[in-house]
C-alpha positions in Angstrom: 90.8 68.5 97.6 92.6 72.0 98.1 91.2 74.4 95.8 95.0 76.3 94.8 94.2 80.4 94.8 95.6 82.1 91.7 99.5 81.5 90.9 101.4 84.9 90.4 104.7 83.7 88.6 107.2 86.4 89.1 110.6 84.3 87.9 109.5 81.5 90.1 107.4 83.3 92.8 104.0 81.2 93.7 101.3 81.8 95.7 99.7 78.7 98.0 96.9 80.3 99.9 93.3 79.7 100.5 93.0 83.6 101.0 90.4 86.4 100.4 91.7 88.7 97.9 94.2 90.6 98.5 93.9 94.1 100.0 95.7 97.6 98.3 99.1 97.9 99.7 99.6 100.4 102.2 101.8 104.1 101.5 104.9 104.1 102.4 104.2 106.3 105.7 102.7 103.2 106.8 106.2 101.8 107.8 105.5 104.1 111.0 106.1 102.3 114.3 104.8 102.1 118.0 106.0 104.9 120.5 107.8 102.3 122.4 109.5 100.5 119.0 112.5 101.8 117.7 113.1 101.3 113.9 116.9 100.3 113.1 118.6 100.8 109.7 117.8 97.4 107.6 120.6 95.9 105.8 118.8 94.4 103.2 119.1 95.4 99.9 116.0 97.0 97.5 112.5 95.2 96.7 114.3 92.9 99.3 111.8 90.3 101.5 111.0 87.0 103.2 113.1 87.7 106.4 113.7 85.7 109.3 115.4 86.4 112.3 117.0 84.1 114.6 118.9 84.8 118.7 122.8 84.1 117.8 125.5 83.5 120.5 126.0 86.9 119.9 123.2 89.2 118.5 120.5 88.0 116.2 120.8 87.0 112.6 118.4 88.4 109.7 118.8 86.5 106.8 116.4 87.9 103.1 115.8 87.1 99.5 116.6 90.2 97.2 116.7 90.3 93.3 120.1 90.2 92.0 120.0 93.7 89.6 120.2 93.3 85.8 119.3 89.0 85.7 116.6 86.2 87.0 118.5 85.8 90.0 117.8 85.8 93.0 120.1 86.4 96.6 119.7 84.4 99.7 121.9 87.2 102.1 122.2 87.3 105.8 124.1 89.7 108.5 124.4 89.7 112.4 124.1 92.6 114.6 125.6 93.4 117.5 127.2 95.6 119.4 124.9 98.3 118.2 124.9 97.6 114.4 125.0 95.2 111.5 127.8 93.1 110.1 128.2 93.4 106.2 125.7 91.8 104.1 126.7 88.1 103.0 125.6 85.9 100.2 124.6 82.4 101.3 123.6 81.4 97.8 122.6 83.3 94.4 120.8 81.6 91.6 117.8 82.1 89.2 116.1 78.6 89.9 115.7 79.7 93.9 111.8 79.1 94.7 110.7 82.6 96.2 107.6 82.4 97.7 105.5 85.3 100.3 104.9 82.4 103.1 107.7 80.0 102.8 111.0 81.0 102.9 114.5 80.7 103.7 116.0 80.9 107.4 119.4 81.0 109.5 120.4 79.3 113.0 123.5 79.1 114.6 124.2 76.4 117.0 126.0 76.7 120.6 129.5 75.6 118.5 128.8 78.7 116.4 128.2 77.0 113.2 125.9 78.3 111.0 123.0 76.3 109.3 121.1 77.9 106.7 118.4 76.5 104.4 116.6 77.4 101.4 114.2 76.1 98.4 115.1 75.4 95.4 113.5 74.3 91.7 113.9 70.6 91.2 111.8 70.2 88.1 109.3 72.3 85.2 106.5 71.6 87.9 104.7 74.9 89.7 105.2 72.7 92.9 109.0 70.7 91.9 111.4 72.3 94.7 113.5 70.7 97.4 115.1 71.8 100.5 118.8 72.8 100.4 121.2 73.2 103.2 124.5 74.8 103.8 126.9 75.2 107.0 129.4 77.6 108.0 132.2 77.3 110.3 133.8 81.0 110.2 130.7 83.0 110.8 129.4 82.9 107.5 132.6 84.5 105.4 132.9 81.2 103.7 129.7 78.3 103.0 130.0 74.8 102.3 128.7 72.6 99.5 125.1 72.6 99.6 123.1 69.6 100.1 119.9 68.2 99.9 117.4 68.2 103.4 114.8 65.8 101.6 116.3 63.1 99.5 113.4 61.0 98.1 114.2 62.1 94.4 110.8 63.2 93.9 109.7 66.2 91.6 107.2 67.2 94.3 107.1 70.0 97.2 109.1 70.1 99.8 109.4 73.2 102.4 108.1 75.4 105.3 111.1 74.0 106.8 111.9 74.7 110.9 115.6 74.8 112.2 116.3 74.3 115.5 119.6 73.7 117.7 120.4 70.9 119.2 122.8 69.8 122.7 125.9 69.4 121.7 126.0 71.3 117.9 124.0 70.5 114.7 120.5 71.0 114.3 116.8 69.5 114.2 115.0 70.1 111.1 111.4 69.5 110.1 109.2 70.0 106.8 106.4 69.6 105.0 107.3 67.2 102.4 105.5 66.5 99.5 107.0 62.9 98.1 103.2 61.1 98.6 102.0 63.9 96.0 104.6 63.7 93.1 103.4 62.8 89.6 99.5 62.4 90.2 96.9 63.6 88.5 95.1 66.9 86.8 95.2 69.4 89.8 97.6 71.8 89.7 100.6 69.6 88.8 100.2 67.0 91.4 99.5 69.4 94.3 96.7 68.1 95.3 97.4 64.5 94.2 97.9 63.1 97.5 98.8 64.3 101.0 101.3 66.3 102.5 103.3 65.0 105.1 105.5 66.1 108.1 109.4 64.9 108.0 112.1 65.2 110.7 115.7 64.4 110.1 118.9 65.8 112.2 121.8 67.5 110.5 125.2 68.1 111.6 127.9 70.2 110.0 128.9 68.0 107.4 125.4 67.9 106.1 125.4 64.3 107.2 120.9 63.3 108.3 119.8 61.1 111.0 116.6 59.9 112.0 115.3 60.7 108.9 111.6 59.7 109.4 108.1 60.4 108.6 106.0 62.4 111.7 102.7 62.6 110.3 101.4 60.8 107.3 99.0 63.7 106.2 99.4 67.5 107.1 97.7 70.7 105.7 100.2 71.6 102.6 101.4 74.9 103.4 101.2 76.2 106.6 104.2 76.6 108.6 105.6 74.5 110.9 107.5 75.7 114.0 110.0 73.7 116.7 111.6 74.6 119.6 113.8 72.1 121.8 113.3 71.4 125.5 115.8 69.6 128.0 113.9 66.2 126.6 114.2 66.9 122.7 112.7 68.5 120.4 109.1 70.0 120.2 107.1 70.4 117.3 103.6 72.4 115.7 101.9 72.4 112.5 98.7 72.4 111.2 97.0 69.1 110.9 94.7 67.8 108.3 92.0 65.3 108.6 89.9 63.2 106.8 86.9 65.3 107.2 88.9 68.3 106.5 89.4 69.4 110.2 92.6 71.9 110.0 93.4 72.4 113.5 96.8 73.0 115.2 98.8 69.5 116.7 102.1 68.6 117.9 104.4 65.9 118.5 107.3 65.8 121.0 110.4 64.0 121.3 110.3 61.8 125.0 114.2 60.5 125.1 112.6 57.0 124.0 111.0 58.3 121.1 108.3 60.3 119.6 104.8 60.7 120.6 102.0 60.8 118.4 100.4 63.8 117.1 98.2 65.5 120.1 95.9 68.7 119.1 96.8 71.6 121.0 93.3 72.7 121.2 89.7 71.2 119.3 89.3 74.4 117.4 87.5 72.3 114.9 88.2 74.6 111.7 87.0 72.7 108.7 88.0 74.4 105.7 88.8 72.9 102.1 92.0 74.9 101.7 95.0 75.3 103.1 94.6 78.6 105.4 98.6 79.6 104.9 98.4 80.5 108.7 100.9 78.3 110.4 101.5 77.8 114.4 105.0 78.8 115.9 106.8 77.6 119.4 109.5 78.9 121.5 110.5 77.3 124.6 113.0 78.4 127.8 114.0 75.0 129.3 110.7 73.1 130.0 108.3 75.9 129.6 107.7 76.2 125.9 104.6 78.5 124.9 102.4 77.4 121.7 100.6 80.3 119.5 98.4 80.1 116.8 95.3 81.2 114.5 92.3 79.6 113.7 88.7 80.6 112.6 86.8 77.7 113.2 82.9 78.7 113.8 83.5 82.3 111.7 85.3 83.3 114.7 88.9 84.2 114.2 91.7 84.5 117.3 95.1 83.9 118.1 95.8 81.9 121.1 98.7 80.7 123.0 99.0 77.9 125.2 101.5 76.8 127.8 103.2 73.9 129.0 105.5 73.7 132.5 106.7 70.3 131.3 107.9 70.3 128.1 104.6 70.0 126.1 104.2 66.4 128.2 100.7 68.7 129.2 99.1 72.2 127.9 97.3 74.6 130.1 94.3 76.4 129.4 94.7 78.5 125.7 94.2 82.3 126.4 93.0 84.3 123.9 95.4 87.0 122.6 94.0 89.1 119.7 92.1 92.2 120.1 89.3 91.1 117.9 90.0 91.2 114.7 93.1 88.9 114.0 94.3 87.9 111.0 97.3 85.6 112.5 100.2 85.2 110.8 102.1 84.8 114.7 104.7 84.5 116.1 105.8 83.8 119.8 109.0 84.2 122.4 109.8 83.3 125.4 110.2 86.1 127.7 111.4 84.6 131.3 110.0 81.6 133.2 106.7 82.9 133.4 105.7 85.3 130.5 105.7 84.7 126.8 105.7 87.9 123.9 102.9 86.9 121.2 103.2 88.8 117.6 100.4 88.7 114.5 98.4 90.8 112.7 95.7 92.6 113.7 93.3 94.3 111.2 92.5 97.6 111.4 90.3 100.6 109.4 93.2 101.4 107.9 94.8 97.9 107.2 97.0 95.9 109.8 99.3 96.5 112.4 101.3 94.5 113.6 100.9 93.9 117.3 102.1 92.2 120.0 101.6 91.3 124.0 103.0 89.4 126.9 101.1 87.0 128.0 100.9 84.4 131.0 98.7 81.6 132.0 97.1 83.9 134.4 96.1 86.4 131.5 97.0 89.0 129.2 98.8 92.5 129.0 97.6 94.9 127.2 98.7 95.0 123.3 101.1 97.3 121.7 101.5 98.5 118.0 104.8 97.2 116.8 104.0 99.0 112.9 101.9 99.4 110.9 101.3 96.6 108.0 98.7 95.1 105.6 97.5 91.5 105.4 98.8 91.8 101.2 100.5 88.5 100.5 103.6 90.7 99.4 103.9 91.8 103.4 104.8 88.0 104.3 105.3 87.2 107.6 106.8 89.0 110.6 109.4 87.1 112.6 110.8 88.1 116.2 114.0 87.3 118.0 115.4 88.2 121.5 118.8 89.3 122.2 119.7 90.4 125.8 117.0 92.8 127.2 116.1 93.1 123.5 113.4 91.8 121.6 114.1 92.2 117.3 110.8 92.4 114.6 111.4 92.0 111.3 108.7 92.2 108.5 108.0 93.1 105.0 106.3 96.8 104.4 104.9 96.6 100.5 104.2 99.1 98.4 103.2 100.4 95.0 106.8 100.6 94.2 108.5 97.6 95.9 109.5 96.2 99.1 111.1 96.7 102.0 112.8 95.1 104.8 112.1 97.2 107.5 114.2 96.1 111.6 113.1 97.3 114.9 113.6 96.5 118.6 112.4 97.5 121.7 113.5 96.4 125.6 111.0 93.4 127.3 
């Protein structure tokens, strides 16, 4: 069973992670970026984190968590920028019983009607590991939200998150999770975290909050790496990290054919056995039928980051190529760049720490890699996210240091 890594209970912040310990945080200078990258004002507020970007019909959205001054709670707040600069500052939802966690957190989409889906995590019981999924839509660009509902609805005090949005043809969106329900209630580890497996759900959602095709994917999935999805012209494609029996964690995906879903395919036989959960999920992004797949592993000692390809909407993979410069740490991320090319991010460590790195890569080979910032691999730096906009590709991460954090927002042309 997973051995769980220390919790650090900050209000309700937990750690899930398999890790080495974690490293100093970095000065502040290290916020510094590349010579090509230029940094952009954030609009998050202070010791704000957990971003995520997403493309919008107009601009890319950046949604946070930030503590609400003088309480417990916590802000789940969003803005769009365009045209040069960023919208004011929103509030999706504020509460103190929001689950605020380095590696899973909260996201925005907008789909081609212009709605807005958001979702976030939320405590559903006493348990370290009792939180659902909650949703909420907006039709007016985020000036007003619906009531929130529930993504999963088993009724289980169990985990449920490391959630993927993605549009769907005709408005409404795909959404799939890691979902607990199989390890509620059981046993003497960690309050029923380990007490049975973690499996992958997929439901659709429209604006109303109304699910369809609610149904289990996989019946048992490492517990918290993320997933990622990206829809083709056939449906919905998705990655996670597997788990099986013998403790084999590599990356597989499943794919939506028009008459159904396949069933789970590795991406590659990495063959990384490992007792924990890595907290190193793969990510997706597709461009009609060419979709690019990008991930970490460290199976045999060895770690890389790879991306793989597929000129038919994941119905066949090429070839992975390798993208890290030797010393990866993952934590990826990967977009779409034309027909041909894809733009890989993770985390490179360095003498000093991280950076933050990226590189376009193609079937036929690599680019060379560029320094997007630099970073450390501390939990508190989370997870960079990317999005394009026009000629215009968006980073997004988490610089942490002795005396907080801080959402830091760059771009730089393709």
């Amino acid at each position: 069973m997973m051995k769980i890594a220390a919790i650090l209970l900050v209000t309700l912040v937990t750690g899930c992670s398999a890790e080495a310990p974690t490293p100093p945080a970095p000065t502040a200078a290290a916020a510094r970026t590349g010579p090509d990258v230029e940094e952009i004002a954030s609009p998050a507020g202070a010791d704000a984190a957990e971003p995520f970007l997403s493309a919008a019909r107009d601009g890319v959205l950046l949604s946070w968590l930030e503590p609400v001054p003088g309480g417990k709670d916590f802000a789940l707040r969003f803005a769009r920028y365009r045209d040069g600069g960023w919208s004011k500052p929103k509030t999706i939802v504020q509460r103190a019983d929001l689950f605020v966690n380095w590696a899973d957190f909260p996201s925005i989409v907008e789909d081609e009607k212009g709605t807005l889906f958001a979702h976030w995590l939320q405590k559903s019981g006493k348990g370290t590991y009792a939180y659902d999924v909650k949703m909420a839509t907006s039709t007016d660009g985020g000036a007003t939200w619906g009531t929130p509902f529930l993504l999963n609805r088993d009724g289980t005090q169990s985990e449920h998150g490391f959630v993927s949005l993605a549009p769907l043809r005709g408005g409404g969106v795909a959404a799939t999770w890691l979902d607990g329900r199989k390890m509620a209630g059981g046993g003497d580890h960690e309050e029923g975290h380990d007490a049975g497996d973690m499996t992958l759900r997929y439901a659709t959602v429209d604006v109303k909050g109304t699910l369809s095709t609610d149904f289990e994917i996989d019946p048992r999935t490492c517990e918290c790496c993320a997933t990622g999805m990206a829809t083709t012209s056939a449906g919905p494609v998705i990655v996670y990290r597997d788990r099986s029996l013998a403790e084999i964690r590599d990356i597989s995906y499943v794919r939506y054919t028009g008459t159904g879903w396949t069933q789970p395919s590795p991406v590659r036989d990495d063959g990384w056995k490992i007792a924990g959960c890595p907290v190193n999920g793969p990510q997706i992004d597709a461009a009609g039928d060419r979709l690019a797949i990008a991930w970490f592993t460290e199976a045999n000692q060895q770690p890389r980051v790879y991306v793989a390809f597929s000129d038919d909407g994941g119905a066949t993979l090429g070839t992975p190529v390798v993208v890290d410069d030797g010393k990866p740490a993952g934590r990826v991320d990967v977009l779409m760049l034309d027909g041909a090319k894809a733009l890989v991010t993770w985390l490179e460590q360095t003498a000093g720490g991280a950076e933050l790195r990226a590189r376009r890569v193609s079937p036929g080979g690599v680019e060379p890699s560029s320094r997007i910032a630099d970073t450390t691999t501390a939990r508190g730096a989370g997870f960079a996210r990317t999005a394009r906009s026009g000629p215009d590709v968006f980073f997004a991460w988490t610089e942490q240091t002795p005396s907080g954090k801080k959402i830091h927002v760059a771009r730089r042309r393709i």
